[in-house]
C-alpha positions as CSV (number, residue, x, y, z in Angstrom):
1,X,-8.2,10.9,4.6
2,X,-11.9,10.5,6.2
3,X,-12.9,9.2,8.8
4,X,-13.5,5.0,8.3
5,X,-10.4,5.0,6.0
6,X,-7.8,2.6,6.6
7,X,-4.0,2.8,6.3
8,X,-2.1,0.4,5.3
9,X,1.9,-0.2,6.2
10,X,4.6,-2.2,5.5
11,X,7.0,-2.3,8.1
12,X,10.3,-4.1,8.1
13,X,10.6,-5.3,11.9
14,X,10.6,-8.8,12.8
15,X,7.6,-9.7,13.7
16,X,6.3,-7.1,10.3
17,X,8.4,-9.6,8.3
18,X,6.5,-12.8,9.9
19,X,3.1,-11.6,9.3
20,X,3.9,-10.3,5.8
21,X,4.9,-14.0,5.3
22,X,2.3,-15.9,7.0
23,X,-0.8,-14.0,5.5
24,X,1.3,-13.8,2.1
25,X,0.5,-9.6,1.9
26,X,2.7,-6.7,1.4
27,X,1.1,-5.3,4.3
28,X,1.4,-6.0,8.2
29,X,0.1,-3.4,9.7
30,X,-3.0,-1.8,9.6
31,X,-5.1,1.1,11.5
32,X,-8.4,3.1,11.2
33,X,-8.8,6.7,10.7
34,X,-10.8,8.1,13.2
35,X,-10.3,11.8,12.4
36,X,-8.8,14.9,14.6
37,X,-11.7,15.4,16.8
38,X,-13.0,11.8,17.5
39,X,-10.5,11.1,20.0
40,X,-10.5,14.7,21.3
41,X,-14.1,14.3,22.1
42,X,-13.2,11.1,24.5
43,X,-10.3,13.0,26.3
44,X,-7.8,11.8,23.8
45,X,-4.9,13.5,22.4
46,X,-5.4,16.2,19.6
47,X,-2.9,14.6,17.5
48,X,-4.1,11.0,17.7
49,X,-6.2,10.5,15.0
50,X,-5.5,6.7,14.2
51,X,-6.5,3.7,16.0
52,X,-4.5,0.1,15.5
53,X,-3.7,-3.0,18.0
54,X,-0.1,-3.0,19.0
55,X,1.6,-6.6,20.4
56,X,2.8,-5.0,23.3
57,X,0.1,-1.9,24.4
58,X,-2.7,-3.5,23.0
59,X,-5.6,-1.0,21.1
60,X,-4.5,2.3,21.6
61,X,-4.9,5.9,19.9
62,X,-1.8,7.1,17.8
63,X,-0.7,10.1,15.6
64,X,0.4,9.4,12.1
65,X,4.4,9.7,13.1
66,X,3.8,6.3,14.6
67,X,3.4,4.9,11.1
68,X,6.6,6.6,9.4
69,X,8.5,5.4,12.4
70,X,6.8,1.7,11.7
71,X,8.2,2.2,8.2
72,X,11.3,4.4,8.4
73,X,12.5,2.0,11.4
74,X,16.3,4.0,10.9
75,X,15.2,7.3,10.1
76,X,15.2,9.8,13.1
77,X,11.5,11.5,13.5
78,X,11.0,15.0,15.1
79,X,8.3,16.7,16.8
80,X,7.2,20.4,17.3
């Protein structure tokens, strides 16, 4: 990915399953790329490289695992 590219996500929560049906997409989530050192740059985390609006934190930084958990709701994640 470059920077200015946007991800795209179909997640399968409730509120994912609402706005897939009220804007008639297969999508309901979406978030920029910013790239690796964008966020670094603004005392951001190294791993962040997307940004997206969440219902509950608002706009905020996240790393890519954010999105396989937003799609993989059941699947367990794991970090280094």
């Amino acid at each position: 990915m470059q920077p200015g590219d946007v991800l795209l996500v179909e997640g399968h929560s409730r509120i994912s399953t609402a706005i897939k049906y009220l804007t008639q997409s297969t999508w309901s989530h979406a978030a920029l790329f910013v790239g690796y050192d964008a966020l670094e740059k603004c005392n951001g985390h190294r791993d962040h490289c997307f940004v997206e609006a969440d219902t509950v934190d608002g706009v905020r930084s996240v790393g890519v695992e954010e999105f396989f958990k937003l799609s993989h709701p059941h699947m367990p994640t794991y970090t280094n």
